[in-house]
Backbone as a printed PyTorch tensor [residue, N CA C, xyz], in Angstrom:
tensor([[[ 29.3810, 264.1460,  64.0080],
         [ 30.5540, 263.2960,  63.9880],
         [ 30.1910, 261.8770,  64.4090]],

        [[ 29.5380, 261.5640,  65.3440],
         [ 28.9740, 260.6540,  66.1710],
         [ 28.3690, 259.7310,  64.7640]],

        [[ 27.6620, 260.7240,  64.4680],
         [ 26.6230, 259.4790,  63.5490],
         [ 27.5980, 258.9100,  61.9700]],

        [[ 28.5920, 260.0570,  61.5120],
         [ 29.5530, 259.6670,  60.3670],
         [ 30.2350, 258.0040,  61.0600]],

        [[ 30.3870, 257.8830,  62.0300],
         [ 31.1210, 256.5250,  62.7600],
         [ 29.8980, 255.6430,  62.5640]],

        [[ 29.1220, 255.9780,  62.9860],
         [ 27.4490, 255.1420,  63.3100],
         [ 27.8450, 254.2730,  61.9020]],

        [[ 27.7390, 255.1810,  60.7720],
         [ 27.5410, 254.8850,  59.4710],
         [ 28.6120, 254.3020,  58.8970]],

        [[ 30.3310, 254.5480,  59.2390],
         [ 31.2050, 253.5770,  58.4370],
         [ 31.2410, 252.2300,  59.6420]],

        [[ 30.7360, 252.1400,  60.3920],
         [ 31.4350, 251.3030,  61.6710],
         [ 30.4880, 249.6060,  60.8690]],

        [[ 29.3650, 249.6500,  60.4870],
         [ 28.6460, 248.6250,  60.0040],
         [ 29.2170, 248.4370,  57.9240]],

        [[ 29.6950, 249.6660,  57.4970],
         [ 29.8080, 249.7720,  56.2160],
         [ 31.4620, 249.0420,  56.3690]],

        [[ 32.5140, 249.4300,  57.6940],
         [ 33.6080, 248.8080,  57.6380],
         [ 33.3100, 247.1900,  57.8660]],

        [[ 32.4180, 246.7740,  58.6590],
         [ 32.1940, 245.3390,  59.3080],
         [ 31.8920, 244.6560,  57.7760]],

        [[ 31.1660, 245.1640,  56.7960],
         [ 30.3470, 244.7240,  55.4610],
         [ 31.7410, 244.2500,  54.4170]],

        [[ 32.6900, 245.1590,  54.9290],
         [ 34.0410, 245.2390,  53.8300],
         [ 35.0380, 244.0160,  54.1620]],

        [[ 35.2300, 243.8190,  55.6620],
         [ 35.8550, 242.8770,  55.9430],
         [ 35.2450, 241.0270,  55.9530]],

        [[ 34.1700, 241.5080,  56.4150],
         [ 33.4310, 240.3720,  55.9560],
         [ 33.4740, 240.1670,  54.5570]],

        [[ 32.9480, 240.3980,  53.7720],
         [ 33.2200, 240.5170,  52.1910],
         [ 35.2040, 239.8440,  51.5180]],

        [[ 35.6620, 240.6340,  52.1370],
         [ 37.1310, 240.2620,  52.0630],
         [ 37.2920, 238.6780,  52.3080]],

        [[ 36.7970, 238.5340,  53.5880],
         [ 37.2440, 236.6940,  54.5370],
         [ 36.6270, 235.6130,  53.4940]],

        [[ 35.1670, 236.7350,  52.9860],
         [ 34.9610, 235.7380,  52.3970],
         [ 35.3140, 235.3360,  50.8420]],

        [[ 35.6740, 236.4200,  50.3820],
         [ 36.7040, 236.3590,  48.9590],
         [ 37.6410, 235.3530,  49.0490]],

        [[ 38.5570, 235.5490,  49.8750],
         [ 39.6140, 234.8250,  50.1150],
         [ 39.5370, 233.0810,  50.0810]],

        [[ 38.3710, 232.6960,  51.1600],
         [ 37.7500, 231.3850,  51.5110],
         [ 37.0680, 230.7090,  49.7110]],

        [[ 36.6750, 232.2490,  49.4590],
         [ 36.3130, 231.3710,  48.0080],
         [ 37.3370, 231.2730,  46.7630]],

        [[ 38.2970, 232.1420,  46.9850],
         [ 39.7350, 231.4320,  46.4860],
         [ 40.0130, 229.9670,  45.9790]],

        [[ 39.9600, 228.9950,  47.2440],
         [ 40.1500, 227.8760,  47.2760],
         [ 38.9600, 226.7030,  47.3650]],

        [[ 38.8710, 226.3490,  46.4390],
         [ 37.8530, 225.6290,  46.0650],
         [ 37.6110, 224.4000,  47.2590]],

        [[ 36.2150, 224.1950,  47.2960],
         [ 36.1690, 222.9340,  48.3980],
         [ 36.9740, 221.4450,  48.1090]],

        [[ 37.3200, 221.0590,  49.3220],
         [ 38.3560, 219.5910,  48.8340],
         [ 36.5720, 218.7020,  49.0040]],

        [[ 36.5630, 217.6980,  47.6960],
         [ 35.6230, 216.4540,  47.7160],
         [ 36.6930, 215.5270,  47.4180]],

        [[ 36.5770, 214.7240,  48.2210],
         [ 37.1440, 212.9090,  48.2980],
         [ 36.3680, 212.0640,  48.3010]],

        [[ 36.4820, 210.8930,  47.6760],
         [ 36.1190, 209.4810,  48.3440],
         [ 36.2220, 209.3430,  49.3240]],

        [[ 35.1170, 209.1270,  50.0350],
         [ 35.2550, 208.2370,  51.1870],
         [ 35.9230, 207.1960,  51.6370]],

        [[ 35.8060, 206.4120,  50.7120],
         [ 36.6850, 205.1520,  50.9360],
         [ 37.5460, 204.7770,  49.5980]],

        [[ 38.6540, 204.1220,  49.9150],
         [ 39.2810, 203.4340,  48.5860],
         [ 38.5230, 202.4810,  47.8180]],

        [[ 38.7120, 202.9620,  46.5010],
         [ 38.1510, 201.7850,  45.5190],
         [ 38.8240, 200.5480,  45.3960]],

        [[ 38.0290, 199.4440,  45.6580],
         [ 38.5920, 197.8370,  46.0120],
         [ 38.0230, 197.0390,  45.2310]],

        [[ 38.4030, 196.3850,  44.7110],
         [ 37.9930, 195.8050,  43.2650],
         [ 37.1300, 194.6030,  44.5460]],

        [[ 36.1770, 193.8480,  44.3120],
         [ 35.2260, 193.1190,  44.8690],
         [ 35.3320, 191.3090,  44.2450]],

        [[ 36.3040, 191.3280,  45.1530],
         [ 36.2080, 189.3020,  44.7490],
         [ 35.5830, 188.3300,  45.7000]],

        [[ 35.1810, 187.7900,  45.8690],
         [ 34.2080, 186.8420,  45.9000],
         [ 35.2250, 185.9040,  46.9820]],

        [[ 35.5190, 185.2860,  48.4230],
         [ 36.3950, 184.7760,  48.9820],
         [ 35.8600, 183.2190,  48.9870]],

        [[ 36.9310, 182.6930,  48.0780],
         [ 36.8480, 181.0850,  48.1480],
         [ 36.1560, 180.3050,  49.4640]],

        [[ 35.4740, 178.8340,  49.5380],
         [ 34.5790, 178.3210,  50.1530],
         [ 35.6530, 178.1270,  50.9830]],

        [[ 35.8700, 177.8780,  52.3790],
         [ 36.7130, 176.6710,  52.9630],
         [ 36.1260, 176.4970,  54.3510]],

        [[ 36.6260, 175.3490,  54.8330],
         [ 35.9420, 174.6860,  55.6380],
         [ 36.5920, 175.2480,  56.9570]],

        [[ 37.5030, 176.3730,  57.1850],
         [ 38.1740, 176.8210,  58.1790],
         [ 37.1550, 177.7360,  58.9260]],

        [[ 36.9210, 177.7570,  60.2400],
         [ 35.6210, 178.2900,  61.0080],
         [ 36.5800, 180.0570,  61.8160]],

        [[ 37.5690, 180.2780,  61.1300],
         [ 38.4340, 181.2190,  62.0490],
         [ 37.8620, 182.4750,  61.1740]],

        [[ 37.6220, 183.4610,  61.8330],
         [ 36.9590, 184.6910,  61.2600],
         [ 38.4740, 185.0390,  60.1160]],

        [[ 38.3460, 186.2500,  59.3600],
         [ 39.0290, 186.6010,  57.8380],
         [ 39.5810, 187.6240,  59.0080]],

        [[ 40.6160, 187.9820,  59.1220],
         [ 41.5610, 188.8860,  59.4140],
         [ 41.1140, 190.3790,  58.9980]],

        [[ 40.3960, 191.4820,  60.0760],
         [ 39.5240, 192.5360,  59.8210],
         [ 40.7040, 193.2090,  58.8650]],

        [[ 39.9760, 194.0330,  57.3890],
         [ 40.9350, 195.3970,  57.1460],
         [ 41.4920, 196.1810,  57.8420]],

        [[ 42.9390, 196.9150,  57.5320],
         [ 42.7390, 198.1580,  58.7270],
         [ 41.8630, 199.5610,  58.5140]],

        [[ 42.0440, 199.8000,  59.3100],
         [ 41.2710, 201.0790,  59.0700],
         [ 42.3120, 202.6660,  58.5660]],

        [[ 41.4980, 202.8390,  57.5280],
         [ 41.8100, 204.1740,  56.7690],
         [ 41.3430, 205.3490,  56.7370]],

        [[ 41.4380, 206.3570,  57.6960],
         [ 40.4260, 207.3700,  57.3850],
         [ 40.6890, 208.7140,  56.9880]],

        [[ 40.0960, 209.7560,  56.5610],
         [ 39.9870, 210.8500,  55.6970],
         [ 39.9120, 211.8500,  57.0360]],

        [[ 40.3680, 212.7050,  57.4640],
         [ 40.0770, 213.7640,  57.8300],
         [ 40.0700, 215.4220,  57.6090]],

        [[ 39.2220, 215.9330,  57.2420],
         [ 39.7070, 217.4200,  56.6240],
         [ 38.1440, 217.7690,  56.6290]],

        [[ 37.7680, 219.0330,  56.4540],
         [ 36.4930, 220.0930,  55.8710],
         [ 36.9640, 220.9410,  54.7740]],

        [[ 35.5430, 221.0660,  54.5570],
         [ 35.2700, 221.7090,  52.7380],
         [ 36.4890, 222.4130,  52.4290]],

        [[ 36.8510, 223.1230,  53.0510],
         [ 37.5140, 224.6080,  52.8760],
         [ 39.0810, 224.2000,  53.4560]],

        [[ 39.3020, 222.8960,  53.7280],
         [ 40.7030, 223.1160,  55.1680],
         [ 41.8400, 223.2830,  53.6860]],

        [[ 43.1760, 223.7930,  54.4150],
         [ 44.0890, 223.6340,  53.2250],
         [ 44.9600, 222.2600,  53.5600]],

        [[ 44.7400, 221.4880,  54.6550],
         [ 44.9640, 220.1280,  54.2090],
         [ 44.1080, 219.1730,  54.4220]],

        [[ 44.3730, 217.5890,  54.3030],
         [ 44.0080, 216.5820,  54.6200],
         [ 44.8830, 215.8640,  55.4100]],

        [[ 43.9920, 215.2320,  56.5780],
         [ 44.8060, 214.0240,  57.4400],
         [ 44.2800, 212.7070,  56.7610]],

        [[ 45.2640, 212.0640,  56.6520],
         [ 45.2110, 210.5800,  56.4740],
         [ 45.7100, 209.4890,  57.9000]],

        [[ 44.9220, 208.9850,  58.8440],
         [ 44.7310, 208.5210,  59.7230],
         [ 44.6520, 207.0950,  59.4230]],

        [[ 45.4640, 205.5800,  60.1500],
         [ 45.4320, 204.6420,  59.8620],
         [ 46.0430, 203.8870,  61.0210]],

        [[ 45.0160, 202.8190,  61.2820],
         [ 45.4610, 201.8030,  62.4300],
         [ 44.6530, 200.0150,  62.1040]],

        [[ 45.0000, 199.4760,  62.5960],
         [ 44.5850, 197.9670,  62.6270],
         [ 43.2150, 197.9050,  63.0060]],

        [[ 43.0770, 197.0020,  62.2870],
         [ 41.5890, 196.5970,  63.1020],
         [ 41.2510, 196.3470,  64.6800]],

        [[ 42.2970, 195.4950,  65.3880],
         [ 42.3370, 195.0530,  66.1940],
         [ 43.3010, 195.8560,  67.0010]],

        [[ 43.8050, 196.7550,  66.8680],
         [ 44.2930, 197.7430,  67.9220],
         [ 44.3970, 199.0710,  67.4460]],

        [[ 43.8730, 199.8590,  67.7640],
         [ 43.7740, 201.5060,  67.2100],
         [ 44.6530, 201.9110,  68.5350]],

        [[ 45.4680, 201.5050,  69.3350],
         [ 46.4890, 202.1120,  70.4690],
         [ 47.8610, 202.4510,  69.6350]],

        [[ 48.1310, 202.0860,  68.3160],
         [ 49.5180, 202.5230,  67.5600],
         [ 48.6780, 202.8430,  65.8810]],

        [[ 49.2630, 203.5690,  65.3090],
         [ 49.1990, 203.6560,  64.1530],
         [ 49.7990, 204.7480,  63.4710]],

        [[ 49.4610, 205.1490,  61.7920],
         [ 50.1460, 205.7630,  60.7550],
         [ 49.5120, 207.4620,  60.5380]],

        [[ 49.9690, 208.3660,  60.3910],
         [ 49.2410, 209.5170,  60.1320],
         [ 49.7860, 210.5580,  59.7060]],

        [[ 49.5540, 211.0820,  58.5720],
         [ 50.3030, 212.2740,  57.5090],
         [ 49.0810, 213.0420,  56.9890]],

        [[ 49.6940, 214.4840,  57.0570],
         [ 48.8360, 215.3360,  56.4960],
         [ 49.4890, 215.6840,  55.1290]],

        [[ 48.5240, 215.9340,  54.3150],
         [ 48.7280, 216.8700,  52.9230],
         [ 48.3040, 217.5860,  52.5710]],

        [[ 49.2620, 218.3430,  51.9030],
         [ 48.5850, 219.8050,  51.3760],
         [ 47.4990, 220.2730,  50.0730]],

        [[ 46.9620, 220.7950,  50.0290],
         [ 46.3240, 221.0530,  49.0030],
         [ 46.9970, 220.7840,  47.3790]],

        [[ 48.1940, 221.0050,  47.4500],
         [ 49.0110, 220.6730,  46.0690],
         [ 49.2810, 219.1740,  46.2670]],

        [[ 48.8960, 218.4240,  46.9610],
         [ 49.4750, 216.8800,  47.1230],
         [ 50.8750, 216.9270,  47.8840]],

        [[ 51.4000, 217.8530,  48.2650],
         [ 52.5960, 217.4700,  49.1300],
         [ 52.4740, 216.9980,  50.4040]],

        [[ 53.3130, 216.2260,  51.0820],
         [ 53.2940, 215.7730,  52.6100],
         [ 54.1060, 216.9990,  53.2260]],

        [[ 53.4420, 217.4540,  54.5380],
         [ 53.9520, 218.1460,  55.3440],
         [ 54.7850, 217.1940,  56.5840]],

        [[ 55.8260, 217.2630,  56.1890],
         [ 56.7890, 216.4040,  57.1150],
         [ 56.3730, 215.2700,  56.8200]],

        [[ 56.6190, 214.4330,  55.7140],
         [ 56.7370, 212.8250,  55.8520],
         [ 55.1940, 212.2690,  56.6660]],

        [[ 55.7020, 211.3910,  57.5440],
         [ 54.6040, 210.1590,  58.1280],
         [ 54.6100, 210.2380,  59.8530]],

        [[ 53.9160, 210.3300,  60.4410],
         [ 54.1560, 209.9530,  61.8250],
         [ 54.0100, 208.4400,  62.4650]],

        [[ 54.1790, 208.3180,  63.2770],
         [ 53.6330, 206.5020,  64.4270],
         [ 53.8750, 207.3040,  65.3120]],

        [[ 51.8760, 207.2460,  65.6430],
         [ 51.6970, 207.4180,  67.2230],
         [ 51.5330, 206.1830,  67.9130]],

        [[ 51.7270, 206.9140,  69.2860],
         [ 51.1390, 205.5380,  69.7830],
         [ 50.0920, 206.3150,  70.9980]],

        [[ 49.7020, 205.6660,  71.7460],
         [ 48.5030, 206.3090,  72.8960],
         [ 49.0900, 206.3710,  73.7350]],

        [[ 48.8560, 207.4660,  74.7780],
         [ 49.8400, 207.7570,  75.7500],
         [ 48.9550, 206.8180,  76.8770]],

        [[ 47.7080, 206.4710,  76.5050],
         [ 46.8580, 205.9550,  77.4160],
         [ 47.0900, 203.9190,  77.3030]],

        [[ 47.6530, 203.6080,  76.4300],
         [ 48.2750, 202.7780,  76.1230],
         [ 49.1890, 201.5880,  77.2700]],

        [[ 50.1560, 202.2820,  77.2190],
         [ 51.2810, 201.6220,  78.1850],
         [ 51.2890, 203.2110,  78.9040]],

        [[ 51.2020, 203.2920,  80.8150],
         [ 51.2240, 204.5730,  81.4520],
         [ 52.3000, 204.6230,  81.3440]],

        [[ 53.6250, 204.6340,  80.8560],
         [ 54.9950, 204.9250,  80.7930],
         [ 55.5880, 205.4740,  79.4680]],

        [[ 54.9740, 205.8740,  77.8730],
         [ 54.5940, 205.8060,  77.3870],
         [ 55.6490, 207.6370,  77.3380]],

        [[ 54.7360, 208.3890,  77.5840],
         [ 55.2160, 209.5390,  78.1280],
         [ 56.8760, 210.2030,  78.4880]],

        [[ 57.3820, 209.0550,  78.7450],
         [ 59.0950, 208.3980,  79.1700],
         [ 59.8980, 208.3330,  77.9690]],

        [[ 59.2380, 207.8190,  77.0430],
         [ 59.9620, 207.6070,  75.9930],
         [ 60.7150, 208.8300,  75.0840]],

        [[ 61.8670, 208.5710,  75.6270],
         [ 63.2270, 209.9680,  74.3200],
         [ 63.4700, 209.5320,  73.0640]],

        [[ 63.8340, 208.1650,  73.2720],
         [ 64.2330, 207.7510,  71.7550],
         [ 63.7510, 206.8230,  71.3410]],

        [[ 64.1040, 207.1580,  69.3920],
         [ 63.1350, 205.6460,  68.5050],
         [ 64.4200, 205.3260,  68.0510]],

        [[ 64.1760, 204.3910,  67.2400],
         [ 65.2860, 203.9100,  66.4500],
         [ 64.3480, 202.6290,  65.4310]],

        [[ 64.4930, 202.7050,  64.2470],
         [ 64.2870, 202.1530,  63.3000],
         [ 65.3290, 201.4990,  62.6050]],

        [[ 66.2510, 200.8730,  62.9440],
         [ 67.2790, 200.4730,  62.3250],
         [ 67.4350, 200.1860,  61.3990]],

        [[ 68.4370, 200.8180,  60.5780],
         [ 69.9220, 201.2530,  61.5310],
         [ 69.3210, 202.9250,  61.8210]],

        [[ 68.0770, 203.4170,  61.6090],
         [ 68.0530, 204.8370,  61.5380],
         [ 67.1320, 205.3800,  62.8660]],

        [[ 68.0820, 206.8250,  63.4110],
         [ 67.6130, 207.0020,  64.0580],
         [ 66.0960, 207.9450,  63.7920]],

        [[ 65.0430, 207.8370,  64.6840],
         [ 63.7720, 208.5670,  63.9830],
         [ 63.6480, 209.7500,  65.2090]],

        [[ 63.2370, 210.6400,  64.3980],
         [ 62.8700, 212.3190,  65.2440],
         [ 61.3190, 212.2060,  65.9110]],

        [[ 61.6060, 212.3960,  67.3930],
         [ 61.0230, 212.6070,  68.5370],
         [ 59.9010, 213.7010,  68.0830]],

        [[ 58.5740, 213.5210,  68.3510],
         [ 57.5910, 214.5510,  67.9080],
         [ 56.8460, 214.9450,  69.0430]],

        [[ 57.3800, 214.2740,  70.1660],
         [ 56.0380, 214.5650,  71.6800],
         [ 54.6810, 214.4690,  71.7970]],

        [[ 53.9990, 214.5540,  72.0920],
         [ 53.0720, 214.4840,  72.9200],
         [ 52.0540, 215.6680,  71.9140]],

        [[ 51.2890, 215.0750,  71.8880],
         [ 50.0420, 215.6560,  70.7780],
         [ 48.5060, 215.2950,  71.2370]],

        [[ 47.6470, 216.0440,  71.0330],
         [ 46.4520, 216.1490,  71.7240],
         [ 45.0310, 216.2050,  70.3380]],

        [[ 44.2250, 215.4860,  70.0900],
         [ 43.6290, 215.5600,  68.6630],
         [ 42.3570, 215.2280,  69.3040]],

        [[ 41.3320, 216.8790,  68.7060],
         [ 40.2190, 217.2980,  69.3760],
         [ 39.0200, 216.6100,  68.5610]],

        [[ 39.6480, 215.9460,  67.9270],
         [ 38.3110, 215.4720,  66.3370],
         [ 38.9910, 213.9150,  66.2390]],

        [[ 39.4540, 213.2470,  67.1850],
         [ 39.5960, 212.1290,  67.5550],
         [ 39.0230, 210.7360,  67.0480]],

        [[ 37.3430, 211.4480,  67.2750],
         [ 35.9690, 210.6650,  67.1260],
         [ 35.1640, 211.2630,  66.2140]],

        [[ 35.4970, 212.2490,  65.8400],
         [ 34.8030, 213.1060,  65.0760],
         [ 34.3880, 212.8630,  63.5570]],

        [[ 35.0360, 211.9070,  63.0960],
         [ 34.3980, 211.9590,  61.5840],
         [ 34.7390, 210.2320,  61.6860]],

        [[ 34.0120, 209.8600,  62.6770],
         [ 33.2070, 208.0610,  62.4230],
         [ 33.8390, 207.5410,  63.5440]],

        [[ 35.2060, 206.5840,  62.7950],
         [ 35.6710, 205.9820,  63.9430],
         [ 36.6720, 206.7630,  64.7820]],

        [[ 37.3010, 206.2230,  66.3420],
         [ 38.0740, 207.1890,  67.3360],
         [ 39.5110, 206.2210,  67.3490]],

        [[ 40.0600, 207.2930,  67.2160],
         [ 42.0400, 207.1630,  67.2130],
         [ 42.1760, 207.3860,  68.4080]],

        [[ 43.6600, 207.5240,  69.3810],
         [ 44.0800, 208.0710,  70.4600],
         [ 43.8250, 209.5030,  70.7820]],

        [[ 42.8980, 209.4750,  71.3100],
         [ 42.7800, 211.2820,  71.5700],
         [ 44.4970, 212.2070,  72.1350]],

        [[ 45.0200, 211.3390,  72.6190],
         [ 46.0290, 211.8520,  73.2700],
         [ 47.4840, 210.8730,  72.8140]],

        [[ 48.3360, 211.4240,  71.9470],
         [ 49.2810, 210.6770,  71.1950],
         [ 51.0110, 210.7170,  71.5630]],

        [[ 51.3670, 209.7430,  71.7300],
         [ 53.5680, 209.9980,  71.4320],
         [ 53.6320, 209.7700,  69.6770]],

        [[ 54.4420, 210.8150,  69.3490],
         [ 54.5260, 210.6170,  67.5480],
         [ 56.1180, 210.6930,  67.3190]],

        [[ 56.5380, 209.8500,  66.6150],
         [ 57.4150, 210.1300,  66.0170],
         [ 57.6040, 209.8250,  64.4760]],

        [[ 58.4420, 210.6830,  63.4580],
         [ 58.6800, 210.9020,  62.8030],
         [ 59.0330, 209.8460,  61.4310]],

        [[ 58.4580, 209.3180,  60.4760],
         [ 59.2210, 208.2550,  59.4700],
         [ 58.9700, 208.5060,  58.6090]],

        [[ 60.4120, 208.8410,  57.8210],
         [ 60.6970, 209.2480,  57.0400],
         [ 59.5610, 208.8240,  55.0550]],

        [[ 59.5680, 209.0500,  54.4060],
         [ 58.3170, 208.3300,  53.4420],
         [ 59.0500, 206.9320,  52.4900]],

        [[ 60.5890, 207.6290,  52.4230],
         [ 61.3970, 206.6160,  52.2620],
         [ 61.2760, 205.2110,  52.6130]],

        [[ 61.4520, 205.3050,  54.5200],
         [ 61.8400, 203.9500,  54.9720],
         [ 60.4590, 203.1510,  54.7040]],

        [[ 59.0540, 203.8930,  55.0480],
         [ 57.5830, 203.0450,  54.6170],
         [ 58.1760, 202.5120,  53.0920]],

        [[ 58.4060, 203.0530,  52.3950],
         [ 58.2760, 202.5950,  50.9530],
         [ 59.2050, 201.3550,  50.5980]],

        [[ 60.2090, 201.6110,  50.6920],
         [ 61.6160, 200.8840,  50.6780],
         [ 61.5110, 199.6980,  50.8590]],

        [[ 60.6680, 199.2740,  52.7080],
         [ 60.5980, 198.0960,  52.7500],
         [ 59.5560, 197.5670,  52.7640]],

        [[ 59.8620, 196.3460,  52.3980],
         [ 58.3660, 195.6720,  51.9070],
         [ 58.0420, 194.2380,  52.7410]],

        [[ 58.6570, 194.4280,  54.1760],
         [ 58.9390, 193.7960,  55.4700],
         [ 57.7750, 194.7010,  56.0200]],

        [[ 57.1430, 194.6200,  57.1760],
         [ 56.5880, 195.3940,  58.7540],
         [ 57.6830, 196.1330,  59.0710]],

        [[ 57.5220, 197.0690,  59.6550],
         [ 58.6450, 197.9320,  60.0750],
         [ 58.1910, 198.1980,  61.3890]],

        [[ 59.4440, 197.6510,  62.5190],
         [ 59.5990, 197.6020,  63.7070],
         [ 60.4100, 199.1870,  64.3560]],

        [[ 59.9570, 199.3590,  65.2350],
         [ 60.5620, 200.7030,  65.6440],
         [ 60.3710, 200.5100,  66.9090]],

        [[ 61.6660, 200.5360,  67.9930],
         [ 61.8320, 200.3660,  69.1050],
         [ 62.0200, 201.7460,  69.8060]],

        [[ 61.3810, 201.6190,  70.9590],
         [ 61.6980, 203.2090,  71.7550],
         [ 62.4570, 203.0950,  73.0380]],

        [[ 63.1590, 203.9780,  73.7670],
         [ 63.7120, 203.5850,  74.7590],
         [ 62.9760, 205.1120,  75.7850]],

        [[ 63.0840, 204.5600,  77.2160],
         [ 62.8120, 205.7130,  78.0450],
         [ 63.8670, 205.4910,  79.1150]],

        [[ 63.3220, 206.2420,  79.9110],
         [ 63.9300, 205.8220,  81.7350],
         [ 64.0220, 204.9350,  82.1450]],

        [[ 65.0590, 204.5000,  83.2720],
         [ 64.6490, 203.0490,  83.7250],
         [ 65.1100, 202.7060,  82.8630]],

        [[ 65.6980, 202.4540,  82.0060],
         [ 65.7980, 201.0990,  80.8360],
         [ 64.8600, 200.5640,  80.3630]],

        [[ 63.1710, 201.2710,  80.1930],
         [ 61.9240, 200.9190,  79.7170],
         [ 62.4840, 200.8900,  78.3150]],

        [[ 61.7310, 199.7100,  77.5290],
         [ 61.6560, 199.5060,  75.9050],
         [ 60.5270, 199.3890,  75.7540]],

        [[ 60.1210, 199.7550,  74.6500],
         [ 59.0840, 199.4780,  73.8540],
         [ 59.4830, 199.2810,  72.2350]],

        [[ 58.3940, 198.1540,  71.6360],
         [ 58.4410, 197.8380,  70.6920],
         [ 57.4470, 197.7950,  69.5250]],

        [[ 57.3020, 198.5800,  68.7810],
         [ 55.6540, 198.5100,  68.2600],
         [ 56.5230, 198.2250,  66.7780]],

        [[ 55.3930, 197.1650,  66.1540],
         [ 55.8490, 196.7820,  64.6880],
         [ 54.7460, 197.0750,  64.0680]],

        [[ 54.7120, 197.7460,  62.8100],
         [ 53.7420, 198.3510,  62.2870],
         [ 53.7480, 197.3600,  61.2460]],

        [[ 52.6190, 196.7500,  61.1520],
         [ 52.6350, 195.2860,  59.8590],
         [ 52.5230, 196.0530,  58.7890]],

        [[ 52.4770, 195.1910,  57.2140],
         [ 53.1030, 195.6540,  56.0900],
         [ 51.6400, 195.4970,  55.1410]],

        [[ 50.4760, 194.9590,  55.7960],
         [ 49.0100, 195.2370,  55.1750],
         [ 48.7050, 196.5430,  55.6160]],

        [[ 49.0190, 196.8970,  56.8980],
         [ 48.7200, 198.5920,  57.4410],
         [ 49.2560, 199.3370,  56.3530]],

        [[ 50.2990, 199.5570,  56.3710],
         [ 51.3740, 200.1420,  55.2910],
         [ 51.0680, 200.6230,  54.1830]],

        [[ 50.7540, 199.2250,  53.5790],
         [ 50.2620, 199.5640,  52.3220],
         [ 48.9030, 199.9510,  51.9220]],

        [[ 47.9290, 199.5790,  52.9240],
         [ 46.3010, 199.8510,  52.7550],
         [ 46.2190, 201.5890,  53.0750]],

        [[ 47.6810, 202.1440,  54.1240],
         [ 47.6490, 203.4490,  54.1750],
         [ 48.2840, 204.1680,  52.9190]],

        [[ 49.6690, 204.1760,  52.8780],
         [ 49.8790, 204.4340,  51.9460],
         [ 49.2290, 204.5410,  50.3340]],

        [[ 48.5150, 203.3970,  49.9420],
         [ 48.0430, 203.8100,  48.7890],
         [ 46.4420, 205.0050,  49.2190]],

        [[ 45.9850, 205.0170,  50.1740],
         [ 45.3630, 206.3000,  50.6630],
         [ 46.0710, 207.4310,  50.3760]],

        [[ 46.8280, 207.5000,  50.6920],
         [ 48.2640, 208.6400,  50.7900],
         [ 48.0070, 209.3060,  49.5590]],

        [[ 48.6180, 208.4200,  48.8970],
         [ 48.5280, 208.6690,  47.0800],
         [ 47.3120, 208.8840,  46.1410]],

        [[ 46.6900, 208.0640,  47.0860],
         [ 44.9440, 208.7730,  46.1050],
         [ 44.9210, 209.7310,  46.0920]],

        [[ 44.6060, 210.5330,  47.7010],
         [ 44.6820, 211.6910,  47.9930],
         [ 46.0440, 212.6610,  47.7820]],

        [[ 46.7050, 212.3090,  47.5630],
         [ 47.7720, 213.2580,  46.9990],
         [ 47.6230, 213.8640,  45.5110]],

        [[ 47.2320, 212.6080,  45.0260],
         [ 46.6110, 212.5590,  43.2470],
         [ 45.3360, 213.5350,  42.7220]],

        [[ 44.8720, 213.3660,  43.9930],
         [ 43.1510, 214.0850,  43.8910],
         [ 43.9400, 215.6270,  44.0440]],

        [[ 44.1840, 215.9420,  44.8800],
         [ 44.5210, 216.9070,  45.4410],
         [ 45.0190, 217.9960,  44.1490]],

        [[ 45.9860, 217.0990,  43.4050],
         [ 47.3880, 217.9510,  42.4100],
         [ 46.3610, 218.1260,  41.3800]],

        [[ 45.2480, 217.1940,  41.0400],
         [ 43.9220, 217.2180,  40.0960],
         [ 43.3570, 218.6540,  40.0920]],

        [[ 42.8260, 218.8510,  41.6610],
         [ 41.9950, 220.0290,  41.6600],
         [ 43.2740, 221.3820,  41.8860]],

        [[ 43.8500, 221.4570,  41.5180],
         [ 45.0210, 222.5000,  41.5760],
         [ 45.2520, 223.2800,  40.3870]]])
């Protein structure tokens, strides 16, 4: 009896393994661009000595096999607020867009109940913790406040979109998300949404 177990106990381990990996090969690996394609112009001579206003930054996050992609996006000059939506393998957004901001940021940060995007109010997402931060090049807020915007209101306006928060105390905060971020994310968004519905 002893040894009939001996013998299915490695023949069961062979079956399930076999299975995980059926499944995994189901879904074909996600390949992306690395970066967006940017048509390459040549920036006029001028005699102004002030550095060119850095791109923001756009980045890709996902592995071979994940069933989504993060699209991660902040300024050049401050990675303490920015844009971030995941998608699914069919190109859909799972819940719209977030704006985090760093809880390491402003220490009060943490306080904050409500947004408001006017005239609309935006849904509270808490406190989020992201272990791959640094992990594929440049580093975001390891430790985030997110709230919720809608894909609508990004699109709609073609202004910066300001979103005020309120906490305790009568603390405000004000973070305006400029309208080069926006759009240098967003059309990320859509590549990868495009790619995505491609390999489907």
């Amino acid at each position: 009896m002893r040894d009939q177990f001996a013998f299915r106990r490695p023949v069961l381990g062979a079956v399930i393994l076999a299975m995980c990996l059926g499944l995994v090969g189901c879904a074909p690996p996600i390949v992306l661009a690395t970066a967006p394609a940017t048509a390459d112009v040549a920036a006029p001579a001028t005699a102004d000595t002030n550095p060119a206003p850095q791109p923001p930054t756009i980045e890709l996050r996902y592995f071979s096999f994940s069933p989504t992609v993060s699209v991660v996006g902040w300024t050049a000059d401050d990675a303490g607020y920015g844009l971030r939506t995941v998608v699914r393998r069919d190109g859909s957004l799972v819940r719209d867009h977030r704006l985090y901001v760093s809880t390491y940021c402003v220490p009060w940060v943490r306080s904050l109940r409500l947004a408001v995007a006017p005239p609309k109010q935006l849904e509270m997402l808490g406190i989020s913790r992201d272990t791959y931060a640094c992990y594929f090049g440049s580093c975001s807020p390891f430790e985030t406040l997110a709230v919720r915007i809608p894909d609508d209101l990004l699109r709609a306006n073609r202004d910066s979109v300001s979103v005020k928060f309120y906490g305790r105390d009568n603390r405000e905060l004000i973070i305006t998300v400029r309208r080069d971020l926006i759009d240098a994310y967003l059309a990320r968004v859509d590549s990868v949404s495009a790619t995505l519905r491609k390999l489907n």
